[in-house]
C-alpha positions in Angstrom: 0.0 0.0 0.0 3.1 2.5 0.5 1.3 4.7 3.3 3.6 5.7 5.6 3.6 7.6 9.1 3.3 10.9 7.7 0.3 10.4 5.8 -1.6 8.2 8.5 -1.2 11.2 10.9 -2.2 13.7 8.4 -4.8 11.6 7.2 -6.1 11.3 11.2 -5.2 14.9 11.3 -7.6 16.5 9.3 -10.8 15.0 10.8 -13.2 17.0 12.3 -13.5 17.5 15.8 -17.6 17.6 16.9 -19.9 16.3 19.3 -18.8 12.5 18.5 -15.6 13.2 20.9 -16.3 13.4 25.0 -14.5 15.8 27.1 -13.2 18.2 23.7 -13.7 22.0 24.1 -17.6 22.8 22.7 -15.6 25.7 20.9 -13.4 23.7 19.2 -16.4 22.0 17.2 -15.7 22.4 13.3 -11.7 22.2 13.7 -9.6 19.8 12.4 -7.7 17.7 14.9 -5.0 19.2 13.2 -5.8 22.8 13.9 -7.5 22.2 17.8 -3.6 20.7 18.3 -1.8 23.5 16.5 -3.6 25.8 19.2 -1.5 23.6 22.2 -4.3 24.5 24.5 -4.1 23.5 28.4 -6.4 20.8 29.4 -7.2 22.5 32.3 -7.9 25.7 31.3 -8.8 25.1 27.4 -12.3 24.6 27.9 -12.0 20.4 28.2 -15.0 19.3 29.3 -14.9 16.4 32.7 -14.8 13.3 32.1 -12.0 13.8 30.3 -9.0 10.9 29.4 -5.6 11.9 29.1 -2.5 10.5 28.3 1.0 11.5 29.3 3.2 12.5 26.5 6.2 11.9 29.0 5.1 8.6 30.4 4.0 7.4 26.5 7.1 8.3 24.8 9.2 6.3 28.3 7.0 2.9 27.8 8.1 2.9 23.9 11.3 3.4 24.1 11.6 1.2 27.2 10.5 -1.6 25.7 11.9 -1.2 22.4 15.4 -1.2 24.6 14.3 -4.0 25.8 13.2 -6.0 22.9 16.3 -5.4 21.5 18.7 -6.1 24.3 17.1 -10.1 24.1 16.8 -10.5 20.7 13.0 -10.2 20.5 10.8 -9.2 17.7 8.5 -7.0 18.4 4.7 -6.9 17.3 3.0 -5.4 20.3 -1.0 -6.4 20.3 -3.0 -3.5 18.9 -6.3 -4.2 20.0 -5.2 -2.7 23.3 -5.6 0.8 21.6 -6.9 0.1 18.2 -5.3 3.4 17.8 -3.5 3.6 14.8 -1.4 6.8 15.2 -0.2 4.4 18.1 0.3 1.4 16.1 3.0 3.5 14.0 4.4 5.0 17.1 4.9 1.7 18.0 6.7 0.8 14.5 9.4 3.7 14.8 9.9 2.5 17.6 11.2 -0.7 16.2 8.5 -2.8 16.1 8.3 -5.8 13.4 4.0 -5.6 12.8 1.5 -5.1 14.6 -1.0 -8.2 16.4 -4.6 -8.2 16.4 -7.0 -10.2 17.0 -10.4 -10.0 14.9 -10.7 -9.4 11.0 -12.4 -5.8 11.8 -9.0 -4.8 13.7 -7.1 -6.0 10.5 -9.1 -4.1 8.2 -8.5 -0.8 10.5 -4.7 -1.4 10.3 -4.6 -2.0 6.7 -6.6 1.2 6.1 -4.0 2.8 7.8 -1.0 0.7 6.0 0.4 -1.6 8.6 2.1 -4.0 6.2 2.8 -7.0 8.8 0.2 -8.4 10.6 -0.1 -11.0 13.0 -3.5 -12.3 13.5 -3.5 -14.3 17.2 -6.7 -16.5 16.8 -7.6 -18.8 14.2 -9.4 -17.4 11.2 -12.2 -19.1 9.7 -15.0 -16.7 8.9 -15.6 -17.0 4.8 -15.8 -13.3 3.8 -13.1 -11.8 5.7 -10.7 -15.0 4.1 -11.7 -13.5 0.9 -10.7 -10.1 1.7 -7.1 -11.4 3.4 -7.1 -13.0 0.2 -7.6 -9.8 -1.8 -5.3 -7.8 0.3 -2.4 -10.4 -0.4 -3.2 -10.4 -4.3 -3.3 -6.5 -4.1 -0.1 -5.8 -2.3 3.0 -7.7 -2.2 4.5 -6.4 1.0 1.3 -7.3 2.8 2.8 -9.5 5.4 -0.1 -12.3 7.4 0.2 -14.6 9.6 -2.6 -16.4 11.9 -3.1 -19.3 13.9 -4.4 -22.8 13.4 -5.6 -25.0 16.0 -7.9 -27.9 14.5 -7.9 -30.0 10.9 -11.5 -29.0 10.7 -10.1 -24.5 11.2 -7.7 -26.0 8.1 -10.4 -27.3 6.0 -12.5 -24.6 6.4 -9.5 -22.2 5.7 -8.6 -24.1 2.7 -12.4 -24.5 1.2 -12.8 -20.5 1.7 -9.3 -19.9 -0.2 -9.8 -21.6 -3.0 -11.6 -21.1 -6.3 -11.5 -17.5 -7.6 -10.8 -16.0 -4.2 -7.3 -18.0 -3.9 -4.7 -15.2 -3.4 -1.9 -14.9 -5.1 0.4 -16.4 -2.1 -0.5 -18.7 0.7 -1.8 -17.6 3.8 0.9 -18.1 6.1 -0.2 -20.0 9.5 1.3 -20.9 12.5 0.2 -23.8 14.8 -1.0 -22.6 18.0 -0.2 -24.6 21.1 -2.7 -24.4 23.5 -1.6 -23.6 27.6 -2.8 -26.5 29.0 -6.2 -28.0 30.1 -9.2 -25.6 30.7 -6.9 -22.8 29.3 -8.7 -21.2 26.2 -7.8 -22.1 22.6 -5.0 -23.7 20.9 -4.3 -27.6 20.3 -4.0 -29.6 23.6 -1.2 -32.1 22.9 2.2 -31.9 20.6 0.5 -35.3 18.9 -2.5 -33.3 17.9 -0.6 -30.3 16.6 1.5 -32.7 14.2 -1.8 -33.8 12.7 -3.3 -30.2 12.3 0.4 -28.8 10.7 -0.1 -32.3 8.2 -3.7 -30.7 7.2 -1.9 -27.5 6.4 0.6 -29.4 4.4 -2.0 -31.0 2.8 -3.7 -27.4 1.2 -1.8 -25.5 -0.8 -3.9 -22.4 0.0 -1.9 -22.5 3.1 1.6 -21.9 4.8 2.9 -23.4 7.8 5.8 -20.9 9.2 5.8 -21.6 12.5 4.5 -21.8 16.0 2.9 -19.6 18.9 0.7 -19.7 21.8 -0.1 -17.4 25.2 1.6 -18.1 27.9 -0.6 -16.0 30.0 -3.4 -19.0 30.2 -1.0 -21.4 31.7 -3.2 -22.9 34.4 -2.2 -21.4 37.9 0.6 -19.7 36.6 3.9 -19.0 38.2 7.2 -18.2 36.5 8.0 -22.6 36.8 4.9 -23.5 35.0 5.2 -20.7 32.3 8.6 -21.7 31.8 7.6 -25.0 31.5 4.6 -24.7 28.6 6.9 -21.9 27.0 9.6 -25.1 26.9 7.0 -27.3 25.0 6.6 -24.5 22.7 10.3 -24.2 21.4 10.8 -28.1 21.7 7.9 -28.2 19.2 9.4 -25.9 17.0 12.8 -27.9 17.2 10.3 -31.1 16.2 8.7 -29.4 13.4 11.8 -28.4 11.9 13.6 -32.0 12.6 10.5 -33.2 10.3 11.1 -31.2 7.7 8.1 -29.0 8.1 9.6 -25.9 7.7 11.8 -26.7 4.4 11.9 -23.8 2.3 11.3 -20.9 4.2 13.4 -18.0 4.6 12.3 -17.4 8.7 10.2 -20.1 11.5 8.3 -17.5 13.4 8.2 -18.5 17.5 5.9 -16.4 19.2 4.5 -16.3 22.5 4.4 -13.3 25.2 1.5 -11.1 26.9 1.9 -8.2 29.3 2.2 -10.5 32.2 5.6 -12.9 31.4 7.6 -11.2 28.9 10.9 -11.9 30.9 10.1 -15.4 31.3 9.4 -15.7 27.2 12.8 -14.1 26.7 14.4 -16.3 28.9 13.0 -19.3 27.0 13.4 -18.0 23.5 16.9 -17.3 24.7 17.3 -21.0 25.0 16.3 -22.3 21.3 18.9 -24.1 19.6 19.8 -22.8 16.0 16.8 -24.3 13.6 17.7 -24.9 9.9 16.4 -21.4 8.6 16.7 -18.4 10.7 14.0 -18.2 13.7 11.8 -14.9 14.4 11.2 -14.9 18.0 8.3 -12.3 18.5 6.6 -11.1 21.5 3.3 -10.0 21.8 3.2 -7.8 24.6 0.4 -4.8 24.0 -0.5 -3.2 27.4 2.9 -1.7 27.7 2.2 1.2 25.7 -0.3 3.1 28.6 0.1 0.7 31.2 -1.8 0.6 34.2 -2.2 2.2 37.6 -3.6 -1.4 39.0 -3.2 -4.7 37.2 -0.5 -4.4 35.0 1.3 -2.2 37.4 0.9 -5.0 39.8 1.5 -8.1 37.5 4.4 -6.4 35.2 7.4 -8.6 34.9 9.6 -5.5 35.4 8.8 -6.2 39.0 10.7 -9.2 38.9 13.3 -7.4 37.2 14.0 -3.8 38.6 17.5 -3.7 36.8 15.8 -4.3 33.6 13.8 -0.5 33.6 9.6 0.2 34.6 7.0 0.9 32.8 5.2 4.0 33.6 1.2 4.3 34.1 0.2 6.7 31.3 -3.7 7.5 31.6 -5.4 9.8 33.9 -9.2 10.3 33.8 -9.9 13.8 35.4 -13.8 13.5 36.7 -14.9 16.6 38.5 -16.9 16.5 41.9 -20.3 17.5 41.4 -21.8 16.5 44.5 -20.7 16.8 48.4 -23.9 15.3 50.0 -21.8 14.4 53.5 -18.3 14.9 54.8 -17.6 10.8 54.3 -18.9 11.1 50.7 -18.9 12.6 47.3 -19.3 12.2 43.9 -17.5 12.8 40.7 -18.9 13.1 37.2 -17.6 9.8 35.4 -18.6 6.3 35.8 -19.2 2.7 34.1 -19.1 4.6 30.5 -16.0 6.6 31.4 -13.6 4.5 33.2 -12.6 0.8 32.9 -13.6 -1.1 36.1 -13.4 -5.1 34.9 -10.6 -5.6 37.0 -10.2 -2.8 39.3 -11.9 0.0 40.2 -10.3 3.4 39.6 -8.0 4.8 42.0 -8.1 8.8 43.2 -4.5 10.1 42.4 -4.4 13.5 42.9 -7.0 16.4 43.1 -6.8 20.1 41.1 -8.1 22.9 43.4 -11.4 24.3 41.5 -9.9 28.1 42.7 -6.3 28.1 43.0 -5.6 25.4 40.2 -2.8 24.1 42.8 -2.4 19.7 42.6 -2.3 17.5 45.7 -2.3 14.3 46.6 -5.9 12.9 46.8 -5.2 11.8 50.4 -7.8 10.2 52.5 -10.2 10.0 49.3 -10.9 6.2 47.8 -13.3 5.1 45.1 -16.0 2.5 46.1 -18.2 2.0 43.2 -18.8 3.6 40.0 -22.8 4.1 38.9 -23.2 4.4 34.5 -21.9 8.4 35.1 -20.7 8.8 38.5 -18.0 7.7 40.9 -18.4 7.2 44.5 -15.9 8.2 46.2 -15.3 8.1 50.4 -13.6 10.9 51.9 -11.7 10.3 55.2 -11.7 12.8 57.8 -9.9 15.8 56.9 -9.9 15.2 53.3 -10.2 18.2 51.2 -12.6 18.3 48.4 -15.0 20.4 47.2 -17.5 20.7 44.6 -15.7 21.6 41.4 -12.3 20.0 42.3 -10.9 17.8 39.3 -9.8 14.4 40.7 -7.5 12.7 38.9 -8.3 9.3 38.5 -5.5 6.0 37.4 -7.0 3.4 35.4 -6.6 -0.4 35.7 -6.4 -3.0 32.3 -5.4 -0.5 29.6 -8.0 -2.4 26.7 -11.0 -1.4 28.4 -9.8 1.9 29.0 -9.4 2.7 25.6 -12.1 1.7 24.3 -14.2 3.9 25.8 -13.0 7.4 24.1 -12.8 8.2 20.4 -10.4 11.2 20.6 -7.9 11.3 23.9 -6.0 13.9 24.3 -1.9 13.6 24.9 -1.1 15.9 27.4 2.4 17.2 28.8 3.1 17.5 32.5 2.4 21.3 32.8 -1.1 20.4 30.7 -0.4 21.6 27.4 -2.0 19.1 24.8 0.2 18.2 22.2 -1.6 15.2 20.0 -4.6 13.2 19.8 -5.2 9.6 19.8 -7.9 8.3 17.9 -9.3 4.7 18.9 -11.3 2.3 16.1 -13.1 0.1 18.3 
C-alpha cells in the first residue's frame, strides 16, 4: 500500500472534531484535529470538558522506548497487540519504535490497520470466517509487501480455511499460519497435545492455500501460573518448534516465526526463547506484549514482569481520567462526574490520584479520598476525615487494564506535564 507515518497522521489529522468526541472543548467544534492541536491549548484551562482521558506524552514516549530497549537487548521481535488501543497513530508509534507488525485479534482490527498501511500483521486467533478470508485473500493479491500470519488450532479450522481460499478468491500467495499450542487444560484455545498439533500442521501441508511458518501460543493462560509453569509450557513450545523443523516442516522458508508473550511474562518468554537451539532457517522470535504502551495504575502495574526485574527498567502508568466532583452530599462522601461509560472497572476499580483545586488550580495528593463504586456516570468516592474536596475539584483518577480503557474514548488527548496538549489519539473500536 506505500502509506507511511506521515500520511496516517495527516490523514487522522484533518478530521473534524464535533460532538462525537467526549471531554473536547464545545468551541473547538468544526476544527480539524489538526488545527485544535496547533492551538496547544491547556487541558485545564482550554475549555476540556470532565470526564476527560488523558495520556501523558512523558510517560507514552518512556513505555516505547523502554521496551523497544528491551526487545532489543534479548533478541526479540516485536509486534505489540494493537487491539489494546486500536489506535493507529499508536500502532505506527509503536513501529518507529522498532517494532516488526503489529498483532490483532479480529478481522475488523485487520481491516483498521490496513486502512491505515500496517504492512505485517499477525492475527492471534484462528481465522475461519468466509468473507473476511476472501478479503485477506484480496489484500495479499493486491499488495505484495502485505505480510499475514494467523493461527491454526484444528484440521477441521484448516479445512474450512482451505475451502474459503480456494476457487476464484485464492490469493496470489499462501496464507501463512502458525500452529497454535494451547496452555494447558481448561486454558482457552489452541491444540491440547504436541501429537495433535503434528496432525493439524499435516492438514496445512495438505492445502496448498496455506503456509505453515511456524508456532505460537499465550503463555498467560498457563493454568495457575507461576514463573515454573510458564517456563515449563513456554519449553514445549520451542521443543515443538525444534520437532517441526527436525521433520522437515519448515523446508523452504526463509524465517520459523516462534511467538508467545502477553503483558504478564515477557521476561520469562525471553528467557525461554533465549534458550532455542539454531533451527535450519533463521527463527523470528516475536513477542506479543500490547498493554505496555499506557500501562496501568492497578493490574498491570501489579502483574508487570519489570517487578521481577527492577534492573531491567519500569514501565510507567500513562492514563489519567480527570472526573470533576459535582456532589458533596456528607463529609464521608462525594461524587464525581464519570462512571461505568468513562472508566474501565473489569478488574479494578479506579484509584483517586491527585486532586486540582477548582480556585487556586494548585495539585495535591488525593489523600484520604478512595473510590467504592462507580454508577453508568458517577463515581463514589469516600472521603476520610480531613480530606479536602469540594464541589468543582478535578480528581485525577488512574486506570486499571489499559483495553478497556481505551475503548471507551474516540479522541484522547496527549497531554504534557504542565497540561499543554500536544496530540490526539484516535481509537477504532
Amino acid at each position: 500500500m506505500g502509506v507511511e507515518s506521515g500520511e496516517v497522521t495527516g490523514r487522522l489529522a484533518r478530521e473534524r472534531v464535533d460532538q462525537r468526541f467526549k471531554g473536547l472543548p464545545p468551541d473547538a467544534d468544526g476544527l480539524t484535529v489538526a488545527e485544535l492541536t496547533a492551538q496547544r491549548r491547556n487541558l485545564f484551562t482550554g475549555g476540556f470538558t470532565t470526564p476527560v482521558l488523558a495520556l501523558s506524552a512523558e510517560r507514552l514516549e518512556h513505555n516505547l522506548a523502554l521496551m523497544e530497549a528491551y526487545s532489543a537487548r534479548h533478541g526479540l521481535a516485536f509486534a505489540p497487540h494493537g487491539k489494546t488501543s486500536m489506535a493507529p497513530r499508536l500502532f505506527w508509534r509503536q513501529i518507529e519504535h522498532g517494532a516488526w507488525g503489529i498483532t490483532l485479534a479480529v478481522p475488523h482490527q485487520v481491516r483498521v490497520a490496513r486502512e491505515f498501511g500496517i504492512e505485517r500483521v499477525f492475527l492471534a486467533n484462528e481465522l475461519v470466517d468466509r468473507a473476511a478470508l476472501r478479503w485477506i485473500a484480496d489484500e495479499l493479491t493486491a499488495d505484495p509487501d502485505f505480510r499475514f500470519v494467523c493461527y491454526v488450532d484444528s484440521v477441521r479450522g484448516v479445512e474450512l480455511m482451505d475451502a474459503a481460499l480456494r476457487g476464484p478468491a485464492r490469493p496470489a500467495r499462501p496464507v501463512d499460519v502458525v500452529v497454535e499450542l494451547g496452555a494447558g487444560e481448561g486454558a482457552r484455545t489452541g491444540v491440547r497435545t504436541e501429537a495433535e498439533c503434528a496432525v493439524v500442521a499435516d492438514a496445512v501441508a495438505g492445502a496448498d492455500t496455506l503456509r505453515l511458518v511456524g508456532v505460537a501460543g499465550y503463555e498467560g493462560e498457563v493454568p495457575d501460573a507461576n514463573p515454573e509453569r510458564v517456563a515449563a509450557w513456554l519449553r514445549r513450545l520451542t521443543a515443538l518448534a525444534v520437532d517441526f523443523d527436525k521433520a522437515g516442516r519448515f523446508a523452504g522458508l526463509d524465517e520459523v516465526i516462534v511467538s508467545a508473550g502477553g503483558s504478564a511474562w515477557f521476561d520469562t518468554v525471553a528467557e525461554v526463547f533465549a534458550e532455542l537451539p539454531d533451527l535450519s532457517v533463521p527463527v523470528l522470535k516475536l513477542l506479543r506484549s500490547g498493554a505496555y504502551v499506557s500501562h496501568d495504575a492497578g493490574h498491570y502495574r501489579r502483574i508487570t514482569p519489570f517487578n521481577r526485574i527492577p534492573e531491567e527498567g519500569a514501565l510507567e502508568p500513562a492514563f489519567r481520567l480527570w472526573a470533576q466532583v459535582v456532589s458533596r452530599p456528607t463529609p464521608e462522601q462525594a461524587f464525581v462526574n464519570a462512571g461505568k461509560r468513562d472508566a474501565a472497572y473489569d478488574l479494578d476499580l479506579p484509584s483517586a490520584e491527585v486532586v486540582r483545586d477548582a480556585g487556586t488550580g494548585a495539585v495535591r495528593e488525593a489523600a484520604g479520598i478512595t473510590v467504592t463504586g462507580l454508577s453508568d456516570q458517577h463515581g463514589w468516592l469516600r472521603t476520610e476525615s480531613g480530606a479536602e474536596l469540594e464541589v468543582g475539584d478535578w480528581v485525577g483518577l488512574g486506570l486499571s487494564h489499559p483495553c478497556t480503557s481505551f475503548d471507551k474514548w474516540k479522541l484522547i488527548p496527549v497531554v504534557e506535564a504542565d497540561g499543554t496538549v500536544t496530540d490526539y489519539v484516535r481509537t477504532y473500536f
